[in-house]
N, C-alpha and C positions, 0 to 999 in steps of 0.2 A: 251458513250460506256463503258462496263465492270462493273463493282461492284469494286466502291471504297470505299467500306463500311469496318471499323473492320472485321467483319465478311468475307468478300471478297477475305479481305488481308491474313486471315488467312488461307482460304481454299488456296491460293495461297501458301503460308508456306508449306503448310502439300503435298500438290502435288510436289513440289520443292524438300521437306526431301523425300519423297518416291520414287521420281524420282533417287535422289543420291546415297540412301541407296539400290537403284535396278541397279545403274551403280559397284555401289562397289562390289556387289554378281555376276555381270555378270564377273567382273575380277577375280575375286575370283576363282585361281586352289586347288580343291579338291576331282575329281573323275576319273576316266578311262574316255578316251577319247569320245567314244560314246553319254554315255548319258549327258558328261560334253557341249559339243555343243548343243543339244539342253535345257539343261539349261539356257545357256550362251545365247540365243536365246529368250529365256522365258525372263529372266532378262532386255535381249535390248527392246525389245518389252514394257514389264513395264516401261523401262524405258522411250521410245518415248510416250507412250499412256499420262504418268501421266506431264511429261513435256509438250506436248498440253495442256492439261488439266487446266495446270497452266496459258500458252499463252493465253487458249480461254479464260479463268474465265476473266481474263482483257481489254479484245481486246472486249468478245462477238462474236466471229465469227458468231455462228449461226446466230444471228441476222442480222448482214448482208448477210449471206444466204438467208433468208428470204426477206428482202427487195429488194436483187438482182432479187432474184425471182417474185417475185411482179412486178416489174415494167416488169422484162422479158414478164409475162401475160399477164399485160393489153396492154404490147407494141403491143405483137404478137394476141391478141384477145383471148385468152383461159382461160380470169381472170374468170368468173363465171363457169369454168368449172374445177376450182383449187383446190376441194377437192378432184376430182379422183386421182391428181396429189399427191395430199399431203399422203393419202392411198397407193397407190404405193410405195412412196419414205420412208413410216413407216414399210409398208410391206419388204421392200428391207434391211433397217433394224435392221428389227428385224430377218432377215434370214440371213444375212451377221453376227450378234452379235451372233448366234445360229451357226452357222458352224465354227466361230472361235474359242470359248470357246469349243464346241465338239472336234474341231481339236488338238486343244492343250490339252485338255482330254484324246484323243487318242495318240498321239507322246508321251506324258510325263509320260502316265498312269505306266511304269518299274521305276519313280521316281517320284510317287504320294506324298511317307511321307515328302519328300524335295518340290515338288512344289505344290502340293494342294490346299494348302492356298491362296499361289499368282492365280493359273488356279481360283479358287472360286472367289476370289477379282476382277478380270478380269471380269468374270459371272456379278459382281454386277457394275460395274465401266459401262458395257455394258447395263446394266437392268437401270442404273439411266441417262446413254444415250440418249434410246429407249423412257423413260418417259418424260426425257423432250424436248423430238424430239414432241412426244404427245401432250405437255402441250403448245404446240405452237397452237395446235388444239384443244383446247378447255377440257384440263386433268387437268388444274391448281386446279380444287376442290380437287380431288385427292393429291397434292401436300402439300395443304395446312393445312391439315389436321396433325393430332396428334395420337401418340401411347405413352403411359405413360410419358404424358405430351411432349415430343417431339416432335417436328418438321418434316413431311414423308420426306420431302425433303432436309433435314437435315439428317439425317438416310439415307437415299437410298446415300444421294452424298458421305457423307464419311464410310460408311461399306465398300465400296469394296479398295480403299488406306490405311484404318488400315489394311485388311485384307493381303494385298500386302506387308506394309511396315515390318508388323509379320512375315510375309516368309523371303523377305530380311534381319533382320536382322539376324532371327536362320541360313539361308544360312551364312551369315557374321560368327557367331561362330563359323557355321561348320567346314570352310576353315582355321581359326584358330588354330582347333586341327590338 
């Protein structure tokens, strides 16, 4: 279970820092009360999503989601009939990762210049998800693949924590002045 790999450990580092650097900005007082709670809300949320994050990278939870599920199938007799199931549960989602990035689009949109960055990061943190919610089903070519010499699945996993940990820290400076 998990990626004990260099590599593994590191994306563990980076959700860890991102996770910290998104509890420090949720403490962080520097605006009128209003829109400073649902900041402060934005921030916790980073914070619990990339802390997961860090949890599954080691543990692998999905996977034993999947094998949960698996044997649930064959227990109950629905194993050959597991890709409607696996559609549905991509479908659900990818509409649950879509209402929550809109949503926090729309609460935060009076402090867009302040959270943008982290709402976008969220976007991608949610989109590399979805893909490898996917790659469970047969997406891995996709993943595997390269964009100027890079790794897709390398790119999708850490754009949306750099993009999160950038918010956190300028939020961090902010509160400073």
């Amino acid at each position: 279970m998990g990626d004990a790999t260099p590599a593994g450990w590191a994306y563990v580092a980076l959700y860890l820092i991102v996770a910290l650097s998104c509890a420090k900005a949720a403490r962080a007082d520097r605006l009128p009360p209003s829109p400073q709670l649902r900041e402060k809300v934005l921030w916790w949320l980073c914070t619990f999503v990339m802390g997961f994050l860090a949890i599954n990278k080691q543990l692998d939870l999905q996977s034993l989601v999947t094998d949960v599920g698996r044997c649930i199938a064959v227990d109950q007799g629905w194993y050959e009939s597991r890709r409607q199931v696996q559609r549905g549960f991509l479908a659900a989602m990818v509409v649950i990762s879509i209402v929550s990035v809109a949503g926090c689009w729309m609460v935060l949109r009076q402090t867009f210049g302040r959270t943008g960055l982290a709402v976008a990061g969220l976007g991608f943190v949610c989109l590399f998800v979805v893909v490898r919610a996917a790659s469970f089903h047969h997406f891995d070519i996709f993943l595997g693949g390269s964009v100027l010499g890079l790794n897709i699945a390398t790119l999708l996993e850490m754009t949306g924590p750099l993009l999160i940990l950038i918010a956190a820290v300028q939020a961090g400076r902010q509160s400073l002045r």
